[in-house]
N, C-alpha and C positions, 0 to 999 in steps of 0.2 A: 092614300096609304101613308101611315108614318111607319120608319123604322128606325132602329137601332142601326146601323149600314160598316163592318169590319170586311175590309180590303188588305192584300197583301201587293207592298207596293208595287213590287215587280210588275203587277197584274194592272197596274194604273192608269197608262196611258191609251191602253187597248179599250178601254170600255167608259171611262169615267164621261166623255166628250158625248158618247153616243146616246150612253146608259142614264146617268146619274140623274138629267134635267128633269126626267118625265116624273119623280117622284119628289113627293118631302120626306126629305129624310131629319128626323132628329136628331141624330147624334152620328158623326160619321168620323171612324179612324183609323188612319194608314198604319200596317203592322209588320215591324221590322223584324230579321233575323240579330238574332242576339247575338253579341260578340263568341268566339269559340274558348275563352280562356278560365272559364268556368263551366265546364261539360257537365249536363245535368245525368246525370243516373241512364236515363233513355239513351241518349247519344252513345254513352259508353256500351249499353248493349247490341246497336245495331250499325257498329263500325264498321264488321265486314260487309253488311247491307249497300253503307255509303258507299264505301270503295267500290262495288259492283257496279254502282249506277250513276261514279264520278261527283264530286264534292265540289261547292259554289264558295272558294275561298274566296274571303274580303267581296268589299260590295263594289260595282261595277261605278264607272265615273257618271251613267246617266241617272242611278240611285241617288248617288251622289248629290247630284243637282238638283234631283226631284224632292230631297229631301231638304236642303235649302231652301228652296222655291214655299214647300209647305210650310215650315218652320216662318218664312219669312211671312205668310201671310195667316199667323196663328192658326194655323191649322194643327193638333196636337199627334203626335207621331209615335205609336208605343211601341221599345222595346225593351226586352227583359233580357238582361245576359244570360248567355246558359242554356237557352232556352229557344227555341226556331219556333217563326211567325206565327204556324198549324197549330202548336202547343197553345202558344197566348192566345192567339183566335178561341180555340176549344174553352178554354179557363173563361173568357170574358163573355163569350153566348150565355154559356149558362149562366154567370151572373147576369149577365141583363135578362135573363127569360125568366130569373128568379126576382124579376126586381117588375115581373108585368111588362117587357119591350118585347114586341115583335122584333127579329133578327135578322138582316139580309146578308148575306156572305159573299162577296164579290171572289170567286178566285174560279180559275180551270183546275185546279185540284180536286180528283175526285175522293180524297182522303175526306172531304167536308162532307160527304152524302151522310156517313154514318151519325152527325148532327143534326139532321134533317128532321121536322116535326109539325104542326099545327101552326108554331110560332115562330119556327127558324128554315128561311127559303135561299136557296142560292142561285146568286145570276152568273152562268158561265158561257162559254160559245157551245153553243149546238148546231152542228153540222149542219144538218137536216133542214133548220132555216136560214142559214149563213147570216147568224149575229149572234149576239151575247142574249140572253133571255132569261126568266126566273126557272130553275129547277126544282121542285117541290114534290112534297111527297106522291102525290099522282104519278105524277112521272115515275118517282124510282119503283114506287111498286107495278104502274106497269110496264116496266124496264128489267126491274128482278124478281118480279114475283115474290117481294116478302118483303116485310118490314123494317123502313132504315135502319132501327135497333140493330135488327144482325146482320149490318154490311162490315161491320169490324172481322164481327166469327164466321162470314162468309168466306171473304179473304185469307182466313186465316186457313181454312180449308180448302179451298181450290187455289190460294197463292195470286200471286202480285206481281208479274215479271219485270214491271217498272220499277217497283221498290225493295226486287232481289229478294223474294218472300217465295221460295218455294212450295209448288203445290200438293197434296198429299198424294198424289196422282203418282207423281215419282215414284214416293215406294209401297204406293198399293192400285195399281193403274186401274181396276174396277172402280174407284170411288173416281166418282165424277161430279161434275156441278147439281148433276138432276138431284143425284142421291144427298149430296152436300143439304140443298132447298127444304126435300123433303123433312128430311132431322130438324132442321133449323126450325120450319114452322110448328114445328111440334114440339120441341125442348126451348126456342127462344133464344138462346145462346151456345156460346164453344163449352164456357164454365158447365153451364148445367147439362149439356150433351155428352162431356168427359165425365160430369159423376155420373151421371144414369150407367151409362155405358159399363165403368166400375162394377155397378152390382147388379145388372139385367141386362139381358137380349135388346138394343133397342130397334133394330132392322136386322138386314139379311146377316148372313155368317161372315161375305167379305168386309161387311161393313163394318161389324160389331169388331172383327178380329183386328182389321185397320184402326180402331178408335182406343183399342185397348192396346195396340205393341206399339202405335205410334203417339201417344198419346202426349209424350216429353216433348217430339217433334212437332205437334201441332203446338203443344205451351212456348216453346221457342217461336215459332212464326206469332205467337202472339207480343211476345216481346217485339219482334222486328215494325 
């Protein structure tokens, strides 16, 4: 197998030793968080988000090192001020999948599923076999029953308590994951679930009535 192979360093040491040997990888780059002094557009909107779920100021001393070490032995290390690791990871897949690279994604973040596709696979730890291993679309779909595409506007709808992304649950407690699944597989996304919703019945009444008075509230969790 060759890939394209985008790590967040932090995630470095835990897997690289275990993981990395057993493939060729073509192209492989550790991906840093961007200085804070240039907030990008995003950051500004999900400030209260951070504050909920505590902020990683400055990089720690064993980043530090790790970052040396690579540097030291040409190994090339991308960061984009302004900008956090997830961000540039997301931007550089798709150019390498636009460019013909299969893409492997080293991180336990599970913000990377909604990247997930034919060409783009993530190695993170899984429980269930206690070690690091490829995630792929198999898996998510039979994990979530629906298509990586809408694990953004899945979230967005049943919420994220990790990343302080309240669920619509709150203020319409009938909407749940089941009913959430059902809409998704049939509209595809949040975007085209809120227009439908706009001008037709798309499900039952609490559904419909939650899609329509909350609708601001679900566009907001989409920013978060």
């Amino acid at each position: 197998m060759v890939f394209t192979f985008f790590w967040g360093i932090k995630d470095m040491l835990l897997y690289c030793e275990d993981f990395l040997p057993r493939f060729k990888i073509m192209y492989e780059y550790p991906i840093l968080h961007g200085n804070d002094e240039h907030a990008s557009d995003r950051e500004k909107h999900v400030s209260s988000a951070v504050a909920k779920r505590g902020s990683s100021a400055g990089a720690s001393s064993t980043e530090l090192q790790v970052t040396t070490i690579l540097q030291k032995c040409n190994v090339p290390v991308i960061k984009v001020n302004g900008y956090e690791a997830d961000d540039v990871v997301a931007t550089l897949t798709d150019q390498a999948v636009q460019r013909g690279h299969r893409v492997v994604i080293g991180s336990p973040d599970k913000d990377f599923k909604q990247l997930i596709s034919q060409d783009v696979h993530i190695v993170m730890p899984l429980a269930d076999l206690g070690r690091w291993s490829f995630y792929t679309m198999r898996h998510y779909i039979e994990q979530y029953k629906c298509d990586p595409s809408s694990d953004l506007s899945l979230r967005c709808i049943i919420g994220d308590e990790v990343d302080g992304v309240p669920g619509i649950q709150y203020v319409a407690p009938k909407f749940g994951r089941k009913t959430a699944l059902k809409l998704l597989r049939k509209h595809g996304s949040l975007a085209n679930l809120l227009k439908a919703a706009a001008v037709r019945t798309v499900g039952k009444q609490h559904a419909q009535d939650a899609l329509t008075k909350h609708a601001d509230y679900l566009w907001r969790n989409f920013q978060l």
